[in-house]
Backbone bond lengths (Angstrom), bond angles and torsions (degrees), N, CA, C in turn:
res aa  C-N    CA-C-N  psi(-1)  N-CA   C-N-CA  omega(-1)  CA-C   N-CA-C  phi
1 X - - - 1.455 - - 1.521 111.09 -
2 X 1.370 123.17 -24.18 1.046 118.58 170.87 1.547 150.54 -45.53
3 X 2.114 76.49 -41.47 1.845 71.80 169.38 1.673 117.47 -121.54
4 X 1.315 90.30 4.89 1.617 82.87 130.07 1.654 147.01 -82.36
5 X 1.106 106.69 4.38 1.660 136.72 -176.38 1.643 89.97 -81.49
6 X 1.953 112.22 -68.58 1.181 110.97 -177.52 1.286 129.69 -68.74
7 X 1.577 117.79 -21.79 1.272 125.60 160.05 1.475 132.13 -59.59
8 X 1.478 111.69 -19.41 1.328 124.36 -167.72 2.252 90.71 -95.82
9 X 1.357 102.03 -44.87 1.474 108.12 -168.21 1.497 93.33 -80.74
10 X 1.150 145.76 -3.32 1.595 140.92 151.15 1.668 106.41 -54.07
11 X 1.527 102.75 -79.83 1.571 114.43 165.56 1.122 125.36 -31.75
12 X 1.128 122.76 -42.58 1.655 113.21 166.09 1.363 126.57 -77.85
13 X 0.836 130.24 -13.32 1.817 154.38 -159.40 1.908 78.70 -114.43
14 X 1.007 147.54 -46.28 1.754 122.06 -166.31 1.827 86.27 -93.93
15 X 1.335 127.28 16.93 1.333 124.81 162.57 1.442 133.47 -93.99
16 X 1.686 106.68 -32.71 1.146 117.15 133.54 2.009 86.95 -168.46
17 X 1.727 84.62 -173.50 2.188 81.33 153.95 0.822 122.42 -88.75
18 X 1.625 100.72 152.44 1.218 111.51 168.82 1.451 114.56 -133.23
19 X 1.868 122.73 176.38 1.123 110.88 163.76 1.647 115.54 -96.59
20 X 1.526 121.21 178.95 1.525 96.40 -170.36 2.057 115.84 -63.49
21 X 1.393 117.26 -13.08 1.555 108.65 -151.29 1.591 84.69 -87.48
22 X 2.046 119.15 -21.73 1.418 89.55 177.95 1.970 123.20 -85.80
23 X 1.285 79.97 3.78 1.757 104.89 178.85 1.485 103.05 -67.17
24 X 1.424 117.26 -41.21 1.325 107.48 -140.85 1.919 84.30 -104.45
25 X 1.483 122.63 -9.51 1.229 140.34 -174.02 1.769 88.14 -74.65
26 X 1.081 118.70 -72.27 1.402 121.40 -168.78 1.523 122.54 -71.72
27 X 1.159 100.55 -16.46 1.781 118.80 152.24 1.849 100.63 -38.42
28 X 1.537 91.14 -79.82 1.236 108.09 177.64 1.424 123.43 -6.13
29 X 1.103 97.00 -83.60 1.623 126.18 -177.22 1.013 97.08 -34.03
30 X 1.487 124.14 -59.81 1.524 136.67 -155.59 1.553 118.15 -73.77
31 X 1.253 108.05 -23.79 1.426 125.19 -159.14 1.770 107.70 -121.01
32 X 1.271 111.25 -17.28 1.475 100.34 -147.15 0.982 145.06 59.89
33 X 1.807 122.57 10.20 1.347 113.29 -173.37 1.394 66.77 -171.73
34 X 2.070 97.87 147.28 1.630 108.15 171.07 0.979 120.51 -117.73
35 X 1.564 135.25 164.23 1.245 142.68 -136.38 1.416 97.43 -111.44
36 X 1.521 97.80 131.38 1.712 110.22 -178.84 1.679 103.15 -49.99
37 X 1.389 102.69 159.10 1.670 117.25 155.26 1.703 115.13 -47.39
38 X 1.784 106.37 -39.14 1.309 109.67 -164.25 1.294 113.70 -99.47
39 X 1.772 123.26 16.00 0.973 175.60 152.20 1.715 112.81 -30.42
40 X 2.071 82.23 -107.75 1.161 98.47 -175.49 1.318 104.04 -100.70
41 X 1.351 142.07 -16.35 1.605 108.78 157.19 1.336 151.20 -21.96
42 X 1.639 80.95 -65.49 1.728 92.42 176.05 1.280 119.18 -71.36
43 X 1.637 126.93 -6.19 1.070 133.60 160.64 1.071 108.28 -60.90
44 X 0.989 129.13 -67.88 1.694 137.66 -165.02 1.737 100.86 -66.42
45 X 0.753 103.09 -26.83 1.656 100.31 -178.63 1.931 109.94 -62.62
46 X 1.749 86.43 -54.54 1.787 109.13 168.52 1.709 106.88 -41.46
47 X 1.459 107.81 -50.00 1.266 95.08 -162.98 1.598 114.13 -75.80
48 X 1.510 103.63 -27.15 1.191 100.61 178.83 1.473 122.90 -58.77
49 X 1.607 111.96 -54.35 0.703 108.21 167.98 1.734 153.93 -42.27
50 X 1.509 92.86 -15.25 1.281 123.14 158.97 1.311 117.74 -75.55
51 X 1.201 110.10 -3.64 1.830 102.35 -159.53 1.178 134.83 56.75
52 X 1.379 103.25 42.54 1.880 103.34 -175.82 1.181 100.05 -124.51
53 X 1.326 132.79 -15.01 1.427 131.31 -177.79 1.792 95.94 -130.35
54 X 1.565 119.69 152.76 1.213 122.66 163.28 1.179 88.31 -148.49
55 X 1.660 104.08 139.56 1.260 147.89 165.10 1.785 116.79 -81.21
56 X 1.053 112.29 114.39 2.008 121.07 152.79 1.544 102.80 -108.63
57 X 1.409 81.70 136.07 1.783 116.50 -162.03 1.793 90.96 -107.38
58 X 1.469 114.14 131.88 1.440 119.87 -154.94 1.663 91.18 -155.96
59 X 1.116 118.30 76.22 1.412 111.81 -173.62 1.307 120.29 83.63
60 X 1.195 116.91 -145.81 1.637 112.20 170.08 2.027 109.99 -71.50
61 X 1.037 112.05 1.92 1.619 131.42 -142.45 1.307 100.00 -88.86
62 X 1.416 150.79 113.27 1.364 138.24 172.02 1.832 106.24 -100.92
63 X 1.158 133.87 128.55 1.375 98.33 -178.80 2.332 84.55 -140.86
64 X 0.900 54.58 143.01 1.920 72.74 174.31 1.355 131.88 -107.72
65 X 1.436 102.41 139.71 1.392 104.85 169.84 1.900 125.17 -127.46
66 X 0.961 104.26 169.58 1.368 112.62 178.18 1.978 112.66 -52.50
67 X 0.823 155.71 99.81 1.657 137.31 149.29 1.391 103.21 -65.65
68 X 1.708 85.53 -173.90 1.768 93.11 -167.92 1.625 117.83 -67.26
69 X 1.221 106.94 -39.42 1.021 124.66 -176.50 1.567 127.62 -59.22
70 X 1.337 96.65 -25.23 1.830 122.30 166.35 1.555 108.26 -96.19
71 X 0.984 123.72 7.92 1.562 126.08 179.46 1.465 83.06 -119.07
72 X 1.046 141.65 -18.86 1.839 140.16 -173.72 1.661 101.30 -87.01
73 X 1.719 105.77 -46.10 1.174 102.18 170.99 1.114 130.34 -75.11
74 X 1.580 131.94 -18.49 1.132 110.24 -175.87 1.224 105.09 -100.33
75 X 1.257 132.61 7.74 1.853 134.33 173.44 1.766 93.23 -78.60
76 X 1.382 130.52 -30.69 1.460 133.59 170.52 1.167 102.07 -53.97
77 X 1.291 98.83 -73.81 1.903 108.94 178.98 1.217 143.02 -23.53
78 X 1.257 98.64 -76.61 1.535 117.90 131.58 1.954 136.33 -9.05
79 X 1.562 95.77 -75.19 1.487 98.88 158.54 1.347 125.41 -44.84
80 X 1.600 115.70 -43.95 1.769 133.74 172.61 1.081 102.82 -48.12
81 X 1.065 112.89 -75.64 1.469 128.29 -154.68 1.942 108.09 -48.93
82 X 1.468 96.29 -51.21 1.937 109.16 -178.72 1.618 106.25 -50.86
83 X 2.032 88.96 -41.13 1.567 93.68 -153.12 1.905 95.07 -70.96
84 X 1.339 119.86 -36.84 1.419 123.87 -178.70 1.591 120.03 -56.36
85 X 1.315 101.92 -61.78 1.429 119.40 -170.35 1.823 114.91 -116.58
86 X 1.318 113.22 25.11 1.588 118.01 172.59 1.383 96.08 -65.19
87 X 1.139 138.38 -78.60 1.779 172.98 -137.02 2.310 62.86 -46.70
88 X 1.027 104.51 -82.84 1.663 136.63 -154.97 1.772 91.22 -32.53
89 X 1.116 104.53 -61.31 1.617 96.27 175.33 1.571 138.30 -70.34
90 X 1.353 100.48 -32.43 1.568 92.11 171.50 1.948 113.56 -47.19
């Protein structure tokens, strides 16, 4: 589930930024059920640390966006994902 956790929080972040609580809001929607604090943090932390997501800190407020390098990954991702589970949706 994990990296589909980060695959899903890529996709939303090349939708616009966000910070994580509206991340974990639109999770929601998507999922029916929202993603703990202990969740998607450390996700986002992962990704950063990867350099695919960067965070500006605005108060207590962290909100993230895509870099290039996370717009590189999720066009990878992406390809995976069709090439894995396309067959599954038609």
């Amino acid at each position: 589930m994990r990296g589909l956790l980060s695959f899903q929080i890529l996709y939303l972040l090349s939708k616009r930024p966000m910070h994580g609580e509206e991340l974990a809001k639109e999770m929601e929607k998507r999922r029916g059920e929202k993603p703990k604090a202990g969740t998607i943090y450390p996700a986002l932390k992962e990704l950063s640390a990867h350099g695919l997501i960067d965070g500006k800190k605005s108060g207590k407020t962290v909100t993230y966006s895509l870099t290039s390098d996370g717009k590189q990954a999720l066009k990878r991702s992406m390809r995976y994902f069709v090439r894995c589970f396309g067959d599954m949706l038609k």
